[in-house]
N, C-alpha and C positions, 0 to 999 in steps of 0.2 A: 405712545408706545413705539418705540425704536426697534425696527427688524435690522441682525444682523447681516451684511453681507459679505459673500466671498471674494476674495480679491481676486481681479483677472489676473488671466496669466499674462504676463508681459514678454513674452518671446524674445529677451533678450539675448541668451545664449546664443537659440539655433541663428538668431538675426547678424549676428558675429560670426557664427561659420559663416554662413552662405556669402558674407562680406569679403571673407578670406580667399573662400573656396571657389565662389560661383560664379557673382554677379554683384561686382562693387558698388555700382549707380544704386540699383535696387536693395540693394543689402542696408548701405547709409540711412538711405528711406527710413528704410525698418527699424533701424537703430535709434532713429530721431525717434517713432511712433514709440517703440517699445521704453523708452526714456520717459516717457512722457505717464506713464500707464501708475507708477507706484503714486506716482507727486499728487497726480490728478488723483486718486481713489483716498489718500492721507488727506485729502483738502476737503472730503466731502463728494467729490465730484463725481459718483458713483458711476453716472450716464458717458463722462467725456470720459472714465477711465475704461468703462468696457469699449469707448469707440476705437481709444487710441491702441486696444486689445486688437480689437477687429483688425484695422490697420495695419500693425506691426504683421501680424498675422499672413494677410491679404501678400504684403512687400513680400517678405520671406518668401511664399512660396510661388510668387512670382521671379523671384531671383532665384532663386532653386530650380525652377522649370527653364527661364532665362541660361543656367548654367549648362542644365543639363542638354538642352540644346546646341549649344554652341559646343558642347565635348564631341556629341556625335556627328556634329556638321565636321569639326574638326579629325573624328578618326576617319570619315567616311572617306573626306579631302588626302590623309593621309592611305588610306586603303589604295584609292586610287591612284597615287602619286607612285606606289610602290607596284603596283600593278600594273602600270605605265613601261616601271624602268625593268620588270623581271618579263616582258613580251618584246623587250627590245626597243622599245618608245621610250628611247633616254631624253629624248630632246637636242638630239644630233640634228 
């Protein structure tokens, strides 16, 4: 008796934003993982397709958190840059 199972989700989409958007390195990652997710789970490979799930998973929202950090370092650097030159610290 063969149980049917559900196909993982392959986080391909958001794995493409955050590629775009966030965090290149980390995003390709995820891109390779979440590739991986359809082929493996059509092959039988129930266990490698929920890993390659996990993984894609895992990347993304490390590139996503990865993103989102470096926005804020970056406005923060900006805040201060501008806050620099409106107290008169232009760099004279």
């Amino acid at each position: 008796m063969e149980t049917s199972q559900a196909r993982p989700k392959n986080y391909l989409v958001e794995s493409i934003l955050v590629t775009l958007f966030c965090c290149l390195p980390l995003g390709i990652v995820a891109i390779i993982n979440a590739t991986k997710v359809n082929s493996a789970f059509d092959a039988g490979n129930h266990a490698e397709a929920q890993k390659a799930s996990d993984d894609a998973k895992k990347w993304m929202k490390y590139g996503l958190i990865g993103g989102v950090v470096i926005l804020v370092i970056y406005i923060l650097m900006f805040a201060l840059g501008m806050g620099g030159a409106i107290l008169g610290n232009g760099g004279y």
